[in-house]
C-alpha positions as CSV (number, residue, x, y, z in Angstrom):
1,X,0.0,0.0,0.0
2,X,1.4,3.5,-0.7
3,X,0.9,6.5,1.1
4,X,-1.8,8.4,-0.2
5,X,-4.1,5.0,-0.1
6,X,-3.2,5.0,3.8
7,X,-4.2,8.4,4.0
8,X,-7.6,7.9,2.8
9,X,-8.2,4.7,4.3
10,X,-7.6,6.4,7.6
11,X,-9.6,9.4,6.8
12,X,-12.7,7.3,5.6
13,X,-12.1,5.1,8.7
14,X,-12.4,8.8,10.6
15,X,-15.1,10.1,8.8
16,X,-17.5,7.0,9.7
17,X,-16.3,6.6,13.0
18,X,-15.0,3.3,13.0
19,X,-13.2,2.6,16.2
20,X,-11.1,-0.5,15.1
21,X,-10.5,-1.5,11.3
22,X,-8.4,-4.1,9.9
23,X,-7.8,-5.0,6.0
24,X,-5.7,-8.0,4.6
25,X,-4.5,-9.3,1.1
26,X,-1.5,-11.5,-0.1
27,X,0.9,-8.8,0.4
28,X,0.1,-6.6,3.0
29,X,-2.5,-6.2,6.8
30,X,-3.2,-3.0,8.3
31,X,-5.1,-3.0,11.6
32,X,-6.4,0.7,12.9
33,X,-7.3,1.0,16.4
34,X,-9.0,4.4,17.3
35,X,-9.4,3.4,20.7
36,X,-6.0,3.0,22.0
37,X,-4.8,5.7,19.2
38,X,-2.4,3.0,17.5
39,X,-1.8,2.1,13.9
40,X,-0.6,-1.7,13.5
41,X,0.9,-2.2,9.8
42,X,2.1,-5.7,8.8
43,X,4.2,-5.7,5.4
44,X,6.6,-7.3,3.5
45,X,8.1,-4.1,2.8
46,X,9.8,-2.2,6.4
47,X,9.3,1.2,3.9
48,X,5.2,0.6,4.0
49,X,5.2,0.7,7.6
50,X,7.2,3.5,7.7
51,X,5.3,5.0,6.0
52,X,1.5,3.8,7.2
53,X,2.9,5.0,10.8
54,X,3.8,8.8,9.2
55,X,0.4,8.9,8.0
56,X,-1.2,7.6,11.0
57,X,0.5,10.2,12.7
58,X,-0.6,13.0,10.3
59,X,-3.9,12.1,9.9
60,X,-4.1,12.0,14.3
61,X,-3.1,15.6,14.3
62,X,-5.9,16.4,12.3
63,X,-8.3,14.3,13.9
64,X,-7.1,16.0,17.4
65,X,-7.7,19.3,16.0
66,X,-10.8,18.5,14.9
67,X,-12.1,17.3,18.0
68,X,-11.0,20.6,20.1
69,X,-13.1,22.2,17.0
70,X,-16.1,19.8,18.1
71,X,-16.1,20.8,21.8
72,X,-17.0,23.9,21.0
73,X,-20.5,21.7,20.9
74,X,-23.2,19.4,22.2
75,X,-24.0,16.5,20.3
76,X,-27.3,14.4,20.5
77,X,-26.3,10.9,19.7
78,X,-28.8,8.1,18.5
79,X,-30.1,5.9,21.3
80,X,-30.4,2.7,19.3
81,X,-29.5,1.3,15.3
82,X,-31.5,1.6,12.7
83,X,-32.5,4.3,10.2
84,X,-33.0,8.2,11.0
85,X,-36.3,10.1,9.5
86,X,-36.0,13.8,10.2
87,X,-39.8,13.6,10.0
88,X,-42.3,10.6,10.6
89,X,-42.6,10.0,6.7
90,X,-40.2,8.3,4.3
91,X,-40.2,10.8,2.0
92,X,-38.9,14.0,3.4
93,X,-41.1,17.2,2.6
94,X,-41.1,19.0,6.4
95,X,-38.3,18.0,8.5
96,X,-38.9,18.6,12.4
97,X,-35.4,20.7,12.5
98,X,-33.5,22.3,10.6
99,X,-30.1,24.0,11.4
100,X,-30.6,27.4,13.4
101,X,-33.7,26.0,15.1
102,X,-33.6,26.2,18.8
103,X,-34.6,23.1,20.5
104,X,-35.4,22.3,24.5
105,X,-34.3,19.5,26.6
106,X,-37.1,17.0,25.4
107,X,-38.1,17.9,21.8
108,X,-38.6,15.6,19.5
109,X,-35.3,16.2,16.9
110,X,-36.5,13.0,14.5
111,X,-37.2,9.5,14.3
112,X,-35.2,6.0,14.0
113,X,-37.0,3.3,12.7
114,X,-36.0,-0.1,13.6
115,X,-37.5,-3.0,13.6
116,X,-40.0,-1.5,11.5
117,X,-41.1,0.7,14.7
118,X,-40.6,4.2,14.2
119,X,-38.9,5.3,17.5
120,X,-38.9,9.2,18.6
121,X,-35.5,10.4,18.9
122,X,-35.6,13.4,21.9
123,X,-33.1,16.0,22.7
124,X,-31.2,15.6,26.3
125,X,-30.0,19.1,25.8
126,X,-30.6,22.7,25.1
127,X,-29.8,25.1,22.2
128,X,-29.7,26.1,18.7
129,X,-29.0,23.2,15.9
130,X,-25.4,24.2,14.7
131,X,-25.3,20.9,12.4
132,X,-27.2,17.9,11.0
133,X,-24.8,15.3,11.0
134,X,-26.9,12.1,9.4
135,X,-28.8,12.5,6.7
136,X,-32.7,12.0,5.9
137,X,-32.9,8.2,5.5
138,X,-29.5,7.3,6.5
139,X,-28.3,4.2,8.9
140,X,-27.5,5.3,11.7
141,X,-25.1,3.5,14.6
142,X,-25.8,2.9,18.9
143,X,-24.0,6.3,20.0
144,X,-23.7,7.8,16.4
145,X,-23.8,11.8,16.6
146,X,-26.9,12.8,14.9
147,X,-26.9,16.5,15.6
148,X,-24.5,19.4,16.9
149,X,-25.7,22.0,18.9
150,X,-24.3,25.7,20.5
């Protein structure tokens, strides 16, 4: 694997909030572990681990500037898996939030359906909807921010 292709592995590992990732073929195994902030690259070649640990490192100094961004905010997080509805209907024509709404500890902020139950999703906070993380429709993970808010 060369450089840039561990570079965006890592970011799209980031983006998606994987905690732990690990890929293997005939000539190389990379194993990413968000949790203990450690990149494990088995090669052939000692230059591809070199260089899988230099972009480990790079793409943790962005990711640790990106999270002292984040702080400036609350998230709500979804309580369960399954699929978030920023309304009650599949098809999305009046979406309960939108960004610079200001919401209360309790208001409904959308919907997961799983299990085909649609499940109100509350806010546990206060404050004004700085960003819609997930998408109309989109699966959604246990713990998975949904929204940001100031």
């Amino acid at each position: 694997m060369n450089l840039e292709k561990i570079e965006q592995l890592i970011k799209l590992v980031k983006e998606n909030e994987v905690k732990k990732f690990e890929y293997k073929d005939s000539k190389s195994e990379i194993s990413i572990d968000f949790n203990d902030n450690k990149l494990h690259s088995f090669t052939s070649d000692h230059n591809s681990q070199t260089l899988a640990n230099q972009a480990f490192n790079q793409n943790q100094s962005v990711a640790d500037g990106q999270t002292k961004e984040a702080d400036n905010f609350k998230e709500v997080k979804s309580p369960m898996v399954g699929t978030f509805f920023q309304q009650d209907e599949k098809e999305l024509t009046e979406p309960i939030i939108r960004v610079g709404d200001e919401i209360n500890k309790g208001d409904t902020i959308g919907f997961i359906e799983a299990m085909k139950v649609m499940n109100e999703v509350k806010s546990d906070i206060d404050g004004v909807v700085e960003e819609i993380v997930v998408a109309h429709g989109e699966n959604v993970e246990y713990d998975q921010t949904i929204i940001k808010i100031k």
